[in-house]
C-alpha positions in Angstrom: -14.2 -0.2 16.8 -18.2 -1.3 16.4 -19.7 -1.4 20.2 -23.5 -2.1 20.9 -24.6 0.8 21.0 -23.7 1.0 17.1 -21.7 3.8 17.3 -17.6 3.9 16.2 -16.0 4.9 19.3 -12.6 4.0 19.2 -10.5 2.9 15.7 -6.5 2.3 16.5 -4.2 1.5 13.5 -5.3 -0.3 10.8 -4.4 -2.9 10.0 -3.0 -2.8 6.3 -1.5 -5.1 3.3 1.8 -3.9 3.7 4.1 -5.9 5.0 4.0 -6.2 8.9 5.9 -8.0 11.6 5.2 -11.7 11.6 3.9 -11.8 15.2 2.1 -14.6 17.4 -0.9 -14.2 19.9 0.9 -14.5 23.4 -1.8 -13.0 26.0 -4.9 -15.1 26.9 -8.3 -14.6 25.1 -11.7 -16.5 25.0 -10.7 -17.9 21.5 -7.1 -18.8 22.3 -7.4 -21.8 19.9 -7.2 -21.0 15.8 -10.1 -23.4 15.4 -12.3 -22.3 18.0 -11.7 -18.7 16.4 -12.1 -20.7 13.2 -15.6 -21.6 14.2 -17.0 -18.8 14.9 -15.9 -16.8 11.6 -17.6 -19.5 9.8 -20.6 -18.7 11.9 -20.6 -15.3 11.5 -19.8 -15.7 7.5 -23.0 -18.0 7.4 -25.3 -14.8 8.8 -23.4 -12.0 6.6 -23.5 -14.3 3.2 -27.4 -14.5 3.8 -28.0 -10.6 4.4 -26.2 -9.5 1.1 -26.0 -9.7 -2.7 -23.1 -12.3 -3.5 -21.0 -9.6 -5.3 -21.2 -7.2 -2.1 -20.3 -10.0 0.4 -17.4 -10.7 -2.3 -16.0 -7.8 -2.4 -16.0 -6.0 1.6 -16.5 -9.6 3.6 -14.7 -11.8 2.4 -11.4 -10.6 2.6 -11.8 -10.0 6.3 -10.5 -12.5 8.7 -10.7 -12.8 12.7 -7.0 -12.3 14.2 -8.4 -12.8 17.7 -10.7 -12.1 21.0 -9.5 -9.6 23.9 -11.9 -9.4 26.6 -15.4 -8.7 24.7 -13.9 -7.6 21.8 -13.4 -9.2 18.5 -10.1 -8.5 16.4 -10.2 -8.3 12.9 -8.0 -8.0 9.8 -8.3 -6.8 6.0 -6.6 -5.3 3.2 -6.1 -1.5 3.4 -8.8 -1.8 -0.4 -11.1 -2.7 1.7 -10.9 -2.0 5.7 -12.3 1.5 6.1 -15.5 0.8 3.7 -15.9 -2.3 5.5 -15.7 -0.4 8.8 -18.0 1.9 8.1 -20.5 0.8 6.2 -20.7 -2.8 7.6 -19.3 -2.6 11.1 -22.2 -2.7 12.8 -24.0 -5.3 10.8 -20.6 -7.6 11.4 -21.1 -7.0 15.7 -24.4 -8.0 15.1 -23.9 -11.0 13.4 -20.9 -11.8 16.2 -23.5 -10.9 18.9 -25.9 -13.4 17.6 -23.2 -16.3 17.3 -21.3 -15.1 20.8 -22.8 -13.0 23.2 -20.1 -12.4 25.2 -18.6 -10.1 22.5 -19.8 -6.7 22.4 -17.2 -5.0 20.5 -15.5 -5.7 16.9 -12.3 -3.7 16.0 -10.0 -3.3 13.0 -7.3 -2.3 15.2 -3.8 -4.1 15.7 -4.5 -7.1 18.1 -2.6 -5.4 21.6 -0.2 -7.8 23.3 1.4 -9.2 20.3 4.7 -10.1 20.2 7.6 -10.5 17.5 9.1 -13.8 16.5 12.5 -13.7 15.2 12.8 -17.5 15.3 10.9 -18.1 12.5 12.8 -19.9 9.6 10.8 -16.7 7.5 11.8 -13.8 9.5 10.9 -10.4 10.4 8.0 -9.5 8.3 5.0 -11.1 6.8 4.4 -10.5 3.0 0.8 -10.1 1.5 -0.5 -13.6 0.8 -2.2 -12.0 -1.9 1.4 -11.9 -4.0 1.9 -14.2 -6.1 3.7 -14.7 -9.4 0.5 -15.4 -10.9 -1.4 -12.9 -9.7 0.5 -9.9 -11.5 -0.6 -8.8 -14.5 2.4 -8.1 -16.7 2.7 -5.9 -19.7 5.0 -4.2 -21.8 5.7 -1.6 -18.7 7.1 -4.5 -16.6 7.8 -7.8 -18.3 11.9 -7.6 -17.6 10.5 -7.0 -13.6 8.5 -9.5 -13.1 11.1 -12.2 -15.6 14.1 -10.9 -12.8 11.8 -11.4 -10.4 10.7 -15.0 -11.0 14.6 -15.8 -11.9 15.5 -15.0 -8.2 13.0 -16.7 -6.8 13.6 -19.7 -8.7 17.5 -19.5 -8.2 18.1 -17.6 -5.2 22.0 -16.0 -5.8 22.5 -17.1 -8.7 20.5 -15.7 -11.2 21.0 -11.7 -10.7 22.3 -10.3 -6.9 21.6 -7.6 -6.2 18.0 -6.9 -8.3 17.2 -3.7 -7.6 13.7 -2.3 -9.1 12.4 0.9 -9.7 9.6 3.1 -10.5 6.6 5.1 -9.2 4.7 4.5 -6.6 1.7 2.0 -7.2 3.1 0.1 -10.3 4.1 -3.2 -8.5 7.1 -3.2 -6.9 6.1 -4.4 -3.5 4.1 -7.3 -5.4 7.0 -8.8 -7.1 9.0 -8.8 -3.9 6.0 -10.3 -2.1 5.8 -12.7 -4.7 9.5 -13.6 -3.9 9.3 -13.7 -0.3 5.9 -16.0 -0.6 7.6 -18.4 -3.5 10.1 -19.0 -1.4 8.6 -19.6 1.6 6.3 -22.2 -0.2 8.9 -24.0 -2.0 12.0 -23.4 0.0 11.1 -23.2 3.8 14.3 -23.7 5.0 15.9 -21.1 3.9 15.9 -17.6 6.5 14.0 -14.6 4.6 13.7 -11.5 5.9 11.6 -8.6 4.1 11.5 -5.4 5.5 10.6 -2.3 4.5 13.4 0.6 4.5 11.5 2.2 7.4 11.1 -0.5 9.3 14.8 -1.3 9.3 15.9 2.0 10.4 13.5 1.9 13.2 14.9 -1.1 14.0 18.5 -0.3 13.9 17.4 2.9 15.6 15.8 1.3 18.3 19.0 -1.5 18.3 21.2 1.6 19.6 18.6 2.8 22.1 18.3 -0.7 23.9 20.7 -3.7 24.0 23.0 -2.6 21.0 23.1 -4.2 17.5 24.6 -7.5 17.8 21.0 -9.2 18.2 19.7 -6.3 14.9 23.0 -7.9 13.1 22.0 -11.1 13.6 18.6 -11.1 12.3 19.9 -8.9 9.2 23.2 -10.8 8.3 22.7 -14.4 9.2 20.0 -15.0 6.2 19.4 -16.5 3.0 17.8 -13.9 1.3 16.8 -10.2 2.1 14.5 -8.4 0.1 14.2 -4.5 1.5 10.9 -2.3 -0.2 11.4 1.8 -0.4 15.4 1.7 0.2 15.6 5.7 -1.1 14.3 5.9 2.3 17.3 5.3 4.4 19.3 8.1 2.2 19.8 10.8 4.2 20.0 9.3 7.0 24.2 8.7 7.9 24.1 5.7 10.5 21.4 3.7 8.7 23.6 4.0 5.8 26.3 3.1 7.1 24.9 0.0 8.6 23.0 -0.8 5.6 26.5 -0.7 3.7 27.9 -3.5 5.9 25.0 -5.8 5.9 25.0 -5.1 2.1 28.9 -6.5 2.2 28.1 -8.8 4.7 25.5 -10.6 2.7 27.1 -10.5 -0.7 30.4 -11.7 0.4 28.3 -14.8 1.6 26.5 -15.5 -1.5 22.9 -14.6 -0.1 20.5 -12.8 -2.5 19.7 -9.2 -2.0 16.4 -7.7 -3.5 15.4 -4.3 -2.9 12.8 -1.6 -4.8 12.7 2.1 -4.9 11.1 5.0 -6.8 13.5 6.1 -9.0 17.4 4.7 -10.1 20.1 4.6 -7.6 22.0 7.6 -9.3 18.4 9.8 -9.1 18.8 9.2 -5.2 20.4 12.1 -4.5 21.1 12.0 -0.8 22.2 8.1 -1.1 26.1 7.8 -0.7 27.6 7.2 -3.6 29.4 3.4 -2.5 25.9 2.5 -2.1 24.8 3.8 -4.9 27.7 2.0 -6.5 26.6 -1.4 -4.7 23.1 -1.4 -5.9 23.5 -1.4 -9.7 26.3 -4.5 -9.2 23.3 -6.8 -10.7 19.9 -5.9 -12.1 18.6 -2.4 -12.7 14.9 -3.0 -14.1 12.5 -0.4 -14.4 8.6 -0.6 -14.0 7.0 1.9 -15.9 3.3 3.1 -16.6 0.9 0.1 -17.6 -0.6 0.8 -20.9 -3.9 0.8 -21.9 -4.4 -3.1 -22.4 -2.7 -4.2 -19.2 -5.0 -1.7 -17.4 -7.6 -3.4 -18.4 -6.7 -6.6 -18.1 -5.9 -5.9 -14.7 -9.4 -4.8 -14.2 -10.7 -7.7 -15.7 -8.7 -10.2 -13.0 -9.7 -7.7 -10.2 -13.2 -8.5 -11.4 -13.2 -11.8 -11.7 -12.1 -11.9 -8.5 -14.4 -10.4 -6.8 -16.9 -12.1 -8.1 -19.0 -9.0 -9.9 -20.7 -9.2 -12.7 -20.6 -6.2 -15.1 -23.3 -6.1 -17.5 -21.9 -3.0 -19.4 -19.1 -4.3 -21.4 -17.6 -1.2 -22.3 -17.7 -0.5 -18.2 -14.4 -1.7 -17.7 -12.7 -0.2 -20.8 -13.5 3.8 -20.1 -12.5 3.0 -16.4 -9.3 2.2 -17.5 -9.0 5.1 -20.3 -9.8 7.6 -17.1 -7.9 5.9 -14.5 -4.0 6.4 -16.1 -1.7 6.9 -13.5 -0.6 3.7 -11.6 -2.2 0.4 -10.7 -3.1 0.7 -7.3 -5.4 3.7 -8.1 -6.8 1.6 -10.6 -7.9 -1.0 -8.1 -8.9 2.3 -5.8 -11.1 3.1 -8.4 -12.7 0.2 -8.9 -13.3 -0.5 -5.3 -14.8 3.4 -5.5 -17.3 2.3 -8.4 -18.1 -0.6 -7.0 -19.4 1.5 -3.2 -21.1 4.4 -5.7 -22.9 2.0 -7.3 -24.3 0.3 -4.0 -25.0 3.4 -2.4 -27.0 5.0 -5.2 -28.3 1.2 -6.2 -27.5 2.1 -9.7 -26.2 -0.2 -12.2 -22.0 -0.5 -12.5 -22.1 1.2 -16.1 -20.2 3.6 -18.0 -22.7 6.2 -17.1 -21.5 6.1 -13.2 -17.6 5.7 -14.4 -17.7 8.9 -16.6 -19.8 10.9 -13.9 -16.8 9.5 -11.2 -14.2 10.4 -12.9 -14.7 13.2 -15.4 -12.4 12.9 -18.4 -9.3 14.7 -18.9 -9.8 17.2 -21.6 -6.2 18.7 -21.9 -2.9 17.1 -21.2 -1.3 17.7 -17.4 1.5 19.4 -19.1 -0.7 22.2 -19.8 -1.4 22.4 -15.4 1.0 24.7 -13.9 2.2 24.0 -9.9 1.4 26.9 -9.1 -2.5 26.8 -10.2 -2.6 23.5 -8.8 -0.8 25.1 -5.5 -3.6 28.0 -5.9 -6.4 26.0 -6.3 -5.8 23.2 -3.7 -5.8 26.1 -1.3 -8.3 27.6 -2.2 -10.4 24.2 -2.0 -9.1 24.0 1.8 -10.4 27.4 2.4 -6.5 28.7 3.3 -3.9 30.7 1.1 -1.2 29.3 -1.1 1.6 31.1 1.1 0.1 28.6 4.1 0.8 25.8 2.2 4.5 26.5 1.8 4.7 27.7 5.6 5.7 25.6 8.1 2.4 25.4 9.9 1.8 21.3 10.3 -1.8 21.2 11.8 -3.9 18.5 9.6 -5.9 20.2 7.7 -2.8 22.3 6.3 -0.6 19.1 6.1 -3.5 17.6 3.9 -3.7 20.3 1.8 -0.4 20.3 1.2 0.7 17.1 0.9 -2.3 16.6 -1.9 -1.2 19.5 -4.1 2.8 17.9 -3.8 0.7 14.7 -5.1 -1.2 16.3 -7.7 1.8 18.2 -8.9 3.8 15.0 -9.1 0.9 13.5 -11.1 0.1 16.0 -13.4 3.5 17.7 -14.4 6.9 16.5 -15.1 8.4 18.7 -12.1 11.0 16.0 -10.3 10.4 15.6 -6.0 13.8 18.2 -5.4 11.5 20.7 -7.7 8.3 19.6 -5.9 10.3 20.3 -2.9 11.5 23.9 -4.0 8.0 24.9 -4.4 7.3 24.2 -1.0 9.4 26.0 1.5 12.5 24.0 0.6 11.7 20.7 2.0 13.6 17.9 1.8 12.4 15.9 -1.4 12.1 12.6 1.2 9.5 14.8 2.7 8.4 15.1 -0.5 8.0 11.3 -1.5 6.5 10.6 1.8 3.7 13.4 1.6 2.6 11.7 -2.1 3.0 8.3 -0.2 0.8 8.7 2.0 -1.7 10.5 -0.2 -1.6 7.7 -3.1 -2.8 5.3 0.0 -5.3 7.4 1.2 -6.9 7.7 -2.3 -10.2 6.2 -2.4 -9.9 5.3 1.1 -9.8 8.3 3.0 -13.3 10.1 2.2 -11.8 13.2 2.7 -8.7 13.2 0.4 -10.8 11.4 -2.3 -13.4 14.1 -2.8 -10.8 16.5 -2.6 -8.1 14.9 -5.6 -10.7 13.9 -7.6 -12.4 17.3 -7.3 -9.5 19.2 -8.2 -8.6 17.2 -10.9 -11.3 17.8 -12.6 -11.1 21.8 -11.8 -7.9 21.6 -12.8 -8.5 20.8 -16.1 -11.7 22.7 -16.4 -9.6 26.5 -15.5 -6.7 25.3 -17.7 -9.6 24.9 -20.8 -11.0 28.5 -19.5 -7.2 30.4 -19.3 -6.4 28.9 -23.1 
């Protein structure tokens, strides 16, 4: 949070484009009315569109919107691409453009607005999708035509086209798109039905919490009397006996009814080890469709719609291409490293060329297969200024737990080792431990300054020491 004195002194959680609960304002504020809120973004907007380039306003400003006022401070929102940059390189110029427009405010935050409150009354229930997925907003390819064609099917015939769909593949490649895309088709064109979309995490805490308090009838009845339920990152309740079991029900529940079930995950239902095996069975009743890899031309056209979107303009033609030769691995670290050109090039004040993309992202002289886990285990270490035994030790202060979870991510990345191997190699986790610790650094990439210098500085040692051992 930005206070007057221009220093960050306080940041809660940010707020993210994941899915989060659909929640109204229900405590008191100066700007308890949208449009008086309304009016002074506009204001604000007005100041901040005249002290930058159009393609910088584009690209950190716009996207942010005012959620609401708490005493002197101002809440705002923003994708996750964009928050912390925004934060830090333009909080205080934001607060100062607030300041001028109301003076009562001194203080802007990126923080949750406190005193919110869930409404489960809402036709659309439990969780708000990202406006920002659509249908036509996903760039499809040969990787994941048959997803996004299942997807669209659903949404067009809820039930009857293919129940359950269930969708896999690695992190980043779309998945949570197409089932936004669902949840927000639907909620444009078919408002009376009940949709809930939740991610796996958020309905184990739920249920969780269910048994803790006033028991599950009221958890049942948000889950089982619905439409449609589209659940993101099921492999997360495997494991995990009770959730399970009352996953299984609604599962039953639901189908028995004739609602439409969506859900996504990493990998195929049979690769979830730790899922039982009647919900295994269950979720390949419909649809099984894989997302895989984009290749080089829907890289690329992805860049191109990011682009355009943002309003840049890229002299360099060729720009875009080598950005997408270097940047292989899955779409969301494509936009990741677009949004990290796009700040190198404003903070140096250098053109966005190919010059800047190659010196960003060195290219990738040998093939991963030729990286060992154990030099990338060695090496991430060493980088952290610890010992490769720490990282498979137990120890779980931050910098350890960084280190560690970035070499799991780079060993995911740049071998074929599957996330029981990963696991193996350090200290015998659990592999959900596993696909959480490359979660959270695949989000963190080009975000997080921290874990961005240090992936994209062990990638390239990586390959550099695998050139020099040849």
């Amino acid at each position: 949070m930005y206070g007057r004195e221009g220093r960050s002194y306080w940041t809660g959680e940010a707020m993210t484009s994941t899915p989060t609960k659909k929640q109204h304002c229900s405590t008191t504020a100066d700007f308890s009315h949208r449009d008086s809120l309304s009016e002074l973004w506009l204001a604000v907007v007005s100041q901040l569109k005249s002290s930058l380039p159009e393609s910088t306003y584009r690209m950190w400003l716009a996207p942010l919107e005012p959620t609401g006022q708490r005493g002197e401070t101002l809440f705002l929102q923003a994708p996750e691409s964009v928050r912390t940059w925004a934060e830090k390189r333009y909080g205080n110029m934001i607060l100062h453009a607030v300041s001028r427009v109301e003076s009562t405010i001194t203080a802007v935050s990126f923080a949750d607005l406190p005193g919110q409150d869930v409404d489960y009354e809402h036709p659309f229930a439990g969780y708000a999708s990202n406006p920002n997925h659509q249908f036509d907003r996903f760039v499809i390819g040969p990787g994941n035509h048959l997803a996004h064609a299942a997807a669209l099917a659903v949404a067009e015939a809820p039930s009857e086209a293919y129940n359950p769909l269930f969708l896999h593949g690695a992190p980043g490649l779309g998945k949570t798109h197409l089932l936004g895309s669902i949840a927000n088709y639907l909620q444009r064109n078919v408002p009376e039905l009940v949709v809930r979309f939740a991610s796996a995490e958020a309905f184990t805490s739920e249920f969780v919490a269910s048994l803790r308090e006033n028991g599950t009838a009221e958890f049942k009845r948000r889950y089982r009397n619905i439409d449609v339920l589209l659940i993101d990152d099921i492999q997360f309740i495997a494991g995990k006996p009770h959730t399970e079991e009352e996953f299984f029900h609604t599962f039953n529940v639901l189908y028995e009814s004739g609602s439409q079930i969506i859900l996504s995950a990493d990998r195929l239902p049979t690769e979830i080890t730790t899922l039982t095996d009647r919900l295994t069975d269950r979720f390949e009743w419909g649809l099984t469709a894989e997302i895989t890899a984009p290749n080089l031309a829907t890289r690329l056209a992805v860049l191109r719609h990011l682009v355009t979107e943002a309003g840049l303009e890229v002299v360099d033609q060729e720009a875009l291409t080598l950005l997408a030769q270097r940047v292989e691995t899955n779409l969301r670290q494509l936009h990741g490293a677009l949004t990290r050109t796009v700040a190198e090039a404003s903070l140096r004040s250098s053109p966005f060329d190919s010059q800047l993309i190659a010196r960003i992202f060195p290219e990738r002289t040998v093939e991963a297969a030729h990286v060992t886990p154990e030099r990338i285990r060695s090496l991430t270490a060493k980088h952290f200024n610890t010992d490769a035994d720490t990282l498979i030790s137990r120890r779980r202060d931050r910098r350890t737990a960084t280190a560690r979870n970035i070499a799991m991510f780079l060993t995911r990345e740049m071998t074929d080792l599957s996330y029981p191997q990963i696991a193996g190699l350090y200290g015998g986790r659990d592999h959900s431990t596993v696909i959480s610790s490359i979660d959270r650094v695949s989000s963190q990439v080009s975000i997080d300054p921290e874990v961005t210098t240090a992936v994209d500085s062990l990638r390239a040692t990586l390959h550099t020491v695998a050139i020099e051992s040849e």
